[in-house]
BAVEXMI-868057 format. One record per residue (C-alpha): residue number from 1; residue in one letter; x, y, z. Coordinates in steps of 0.1 Angstrom, whole numbers, plus 5000, padded with zeros to 4 digits. Each point is the difference from the previous one (the first is absolute). Layout:
BEGIN
+-----+------+------+------+------+
: pos : code :   px :   py :   pz :
+-----+------+------+------+------+
: NUM :    a :    X :    Y :    Z :
...
+-----+------+------+------+------+
This chain:
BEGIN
+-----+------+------+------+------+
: pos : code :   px :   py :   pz :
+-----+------+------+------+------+
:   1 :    x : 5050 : 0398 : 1257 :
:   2 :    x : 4963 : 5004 : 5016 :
:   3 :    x : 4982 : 5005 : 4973 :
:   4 :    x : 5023 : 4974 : 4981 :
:   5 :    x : 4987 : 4976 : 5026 :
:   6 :    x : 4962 : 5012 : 4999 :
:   7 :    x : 4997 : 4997 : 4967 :
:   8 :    x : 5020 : 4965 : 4995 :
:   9 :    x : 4977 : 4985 : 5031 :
:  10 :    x : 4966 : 5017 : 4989 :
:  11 :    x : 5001 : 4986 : 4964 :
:  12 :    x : 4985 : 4975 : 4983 :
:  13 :    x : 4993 : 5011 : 4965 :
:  14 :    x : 5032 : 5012 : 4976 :
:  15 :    x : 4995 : 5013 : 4966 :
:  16 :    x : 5038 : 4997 : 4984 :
:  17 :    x : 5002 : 5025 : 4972 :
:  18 :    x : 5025 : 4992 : 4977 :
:  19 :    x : 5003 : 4963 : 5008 :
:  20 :    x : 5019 : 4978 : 4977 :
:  21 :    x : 4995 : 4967 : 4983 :
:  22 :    x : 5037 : 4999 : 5004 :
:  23 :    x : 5016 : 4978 : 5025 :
:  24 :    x : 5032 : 5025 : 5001 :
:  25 :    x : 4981 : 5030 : 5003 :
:  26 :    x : 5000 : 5012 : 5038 :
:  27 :    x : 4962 : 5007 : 4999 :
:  28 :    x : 4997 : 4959 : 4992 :
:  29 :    x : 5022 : 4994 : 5029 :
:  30 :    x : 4983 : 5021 : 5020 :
:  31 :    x : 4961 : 4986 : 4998 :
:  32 :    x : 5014 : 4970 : 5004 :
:  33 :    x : 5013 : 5008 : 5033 :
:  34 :    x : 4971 : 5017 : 5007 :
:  35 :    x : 4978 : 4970 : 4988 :
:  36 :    x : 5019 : 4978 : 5023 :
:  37 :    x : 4990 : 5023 : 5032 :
:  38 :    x : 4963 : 5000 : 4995 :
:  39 :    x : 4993 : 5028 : 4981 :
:  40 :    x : 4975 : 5003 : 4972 :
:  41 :    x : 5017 : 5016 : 4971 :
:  42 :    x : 4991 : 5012 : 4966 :
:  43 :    x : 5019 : 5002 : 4973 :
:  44 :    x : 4991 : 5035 : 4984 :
:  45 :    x : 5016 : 5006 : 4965 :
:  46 :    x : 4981 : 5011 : 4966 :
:  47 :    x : 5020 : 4979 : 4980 :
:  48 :    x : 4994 : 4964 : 5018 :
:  49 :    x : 4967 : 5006 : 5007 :
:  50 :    x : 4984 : 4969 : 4994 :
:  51 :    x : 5027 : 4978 : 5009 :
:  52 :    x : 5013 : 4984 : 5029 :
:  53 :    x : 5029 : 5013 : 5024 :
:  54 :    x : 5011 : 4976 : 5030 :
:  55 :    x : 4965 : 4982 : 4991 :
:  56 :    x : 4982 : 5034 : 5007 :
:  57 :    x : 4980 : 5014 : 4970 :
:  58 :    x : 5016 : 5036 : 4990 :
:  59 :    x : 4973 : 5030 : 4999 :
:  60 :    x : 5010 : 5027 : 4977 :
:  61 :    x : 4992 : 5032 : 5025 :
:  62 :    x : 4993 : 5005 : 5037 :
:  63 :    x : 4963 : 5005 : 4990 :
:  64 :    x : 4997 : 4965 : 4987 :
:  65 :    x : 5003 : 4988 : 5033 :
:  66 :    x : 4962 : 4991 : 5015 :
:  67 :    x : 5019 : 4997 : 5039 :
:  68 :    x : 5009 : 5024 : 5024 :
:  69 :    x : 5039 : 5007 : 4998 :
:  70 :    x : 5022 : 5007 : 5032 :
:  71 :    x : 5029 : 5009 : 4980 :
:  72 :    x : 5015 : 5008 : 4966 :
:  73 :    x : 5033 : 4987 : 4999 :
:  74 :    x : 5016 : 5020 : 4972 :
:  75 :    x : 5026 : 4986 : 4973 :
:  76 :    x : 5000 : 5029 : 4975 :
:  77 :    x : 5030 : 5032 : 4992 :
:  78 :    x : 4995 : 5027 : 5020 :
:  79 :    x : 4986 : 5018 : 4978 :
:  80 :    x : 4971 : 4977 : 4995 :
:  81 :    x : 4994 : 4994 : 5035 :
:  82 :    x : 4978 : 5034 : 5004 :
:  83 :    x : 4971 : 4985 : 4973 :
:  84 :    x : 5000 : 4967 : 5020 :
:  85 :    x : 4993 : 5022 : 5030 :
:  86 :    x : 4974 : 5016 : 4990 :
:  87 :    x : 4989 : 4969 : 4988 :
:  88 :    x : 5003 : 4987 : 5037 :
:  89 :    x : 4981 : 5030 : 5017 :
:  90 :    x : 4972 : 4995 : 4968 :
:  91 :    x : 4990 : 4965 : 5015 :
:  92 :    x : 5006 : 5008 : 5037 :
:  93 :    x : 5030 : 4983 : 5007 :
:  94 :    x : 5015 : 4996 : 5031 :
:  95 :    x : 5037 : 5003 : 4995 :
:  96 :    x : 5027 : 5009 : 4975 :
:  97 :    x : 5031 : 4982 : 5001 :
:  98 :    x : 5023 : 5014 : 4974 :
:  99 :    x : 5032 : 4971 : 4992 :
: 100 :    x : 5035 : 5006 : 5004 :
: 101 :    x : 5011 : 5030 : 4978 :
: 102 :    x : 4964 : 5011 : 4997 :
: 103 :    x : 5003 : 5037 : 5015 :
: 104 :    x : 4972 : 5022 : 4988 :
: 105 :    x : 4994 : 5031 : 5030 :
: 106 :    x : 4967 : 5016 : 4986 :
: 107 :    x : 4987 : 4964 : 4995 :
: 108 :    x : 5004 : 4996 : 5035 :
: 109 :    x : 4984 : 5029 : 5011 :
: 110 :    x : 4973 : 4996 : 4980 :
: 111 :    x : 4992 : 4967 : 5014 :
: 112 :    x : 5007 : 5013 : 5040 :
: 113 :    x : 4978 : 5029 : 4990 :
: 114 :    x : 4972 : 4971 : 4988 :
: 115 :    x : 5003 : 4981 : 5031 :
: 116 :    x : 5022 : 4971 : 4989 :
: 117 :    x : 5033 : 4989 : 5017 :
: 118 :    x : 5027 : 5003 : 4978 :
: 119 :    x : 5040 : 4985 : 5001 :
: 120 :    x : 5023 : 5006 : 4977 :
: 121 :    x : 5035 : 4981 : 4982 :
: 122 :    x : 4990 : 4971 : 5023 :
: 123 :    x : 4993 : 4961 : 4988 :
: 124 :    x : 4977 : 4982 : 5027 :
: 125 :    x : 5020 : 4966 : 4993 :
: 126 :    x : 5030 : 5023 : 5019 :
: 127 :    x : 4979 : 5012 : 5024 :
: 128 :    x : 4973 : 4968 : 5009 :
: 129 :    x : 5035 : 4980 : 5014 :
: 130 :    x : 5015 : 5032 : 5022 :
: 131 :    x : 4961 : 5002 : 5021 :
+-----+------+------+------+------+
């Protein structure tokens, strides 16, 4: 729960991967929510890019973004999740956060081994109202 905290308190800058125009899709939900608490998100998703989600122009890669990031909040498959890190450590990213059902080990230990602080098959809308 420390680092949970330390990361959730320290950033201010949130690249979503896999955010959705959607307003049912969780990742939708979820920058809202974290919108609504202060954070500076951005949408990051290949296909929008262009566009607008929750009024925030979408970037199609991490690299696109011209600001440092504190964390990469992560709504991709598992499987995907290990390009997205590398992606992360590539642009010196602070923090992975992988969403709920995103479990990918070497990921993870790749992005410890880089420095970052890593949680896994959380959602920070869950965790913002239990600190």
């Amino acid at each position: 729960m420390d680092t949970i905290r330390q990361i959730l308190t320290n950033t201010k800058t949130i690249a979503m991967v896999g955010a959705s125009p959607k307003s049912h899709r969780a990742s939708n939900q979820v920058m809202h929510f974290l919108l609504a608490k202060g954070y500076n998100v951005i949408p990051v998703n290949p296909l929008k890019a262009g566009e607008q989600i929750c009024g925030r122009e979408v970037v199609s890669s991490l690299a696109d973004i011209k600001e440092p990031i504190d964390m990469v909040d992560i709504f991709r498959n598992s499987a995907e999740a290990g390009d997205v890190v590398d992606e992360a450590i590539a642009v010196k990213a602070k923090a992975v956060w992988m969403q709920l059902g995103v479990i990918n080990e070497p990921a993870a230990e790749k992005a410890e081994a880089a420095g970052l602080q890593v949680v896994m098959n959380r959602c920070p809308a869950i965790e913002i109202p239990r600190l």
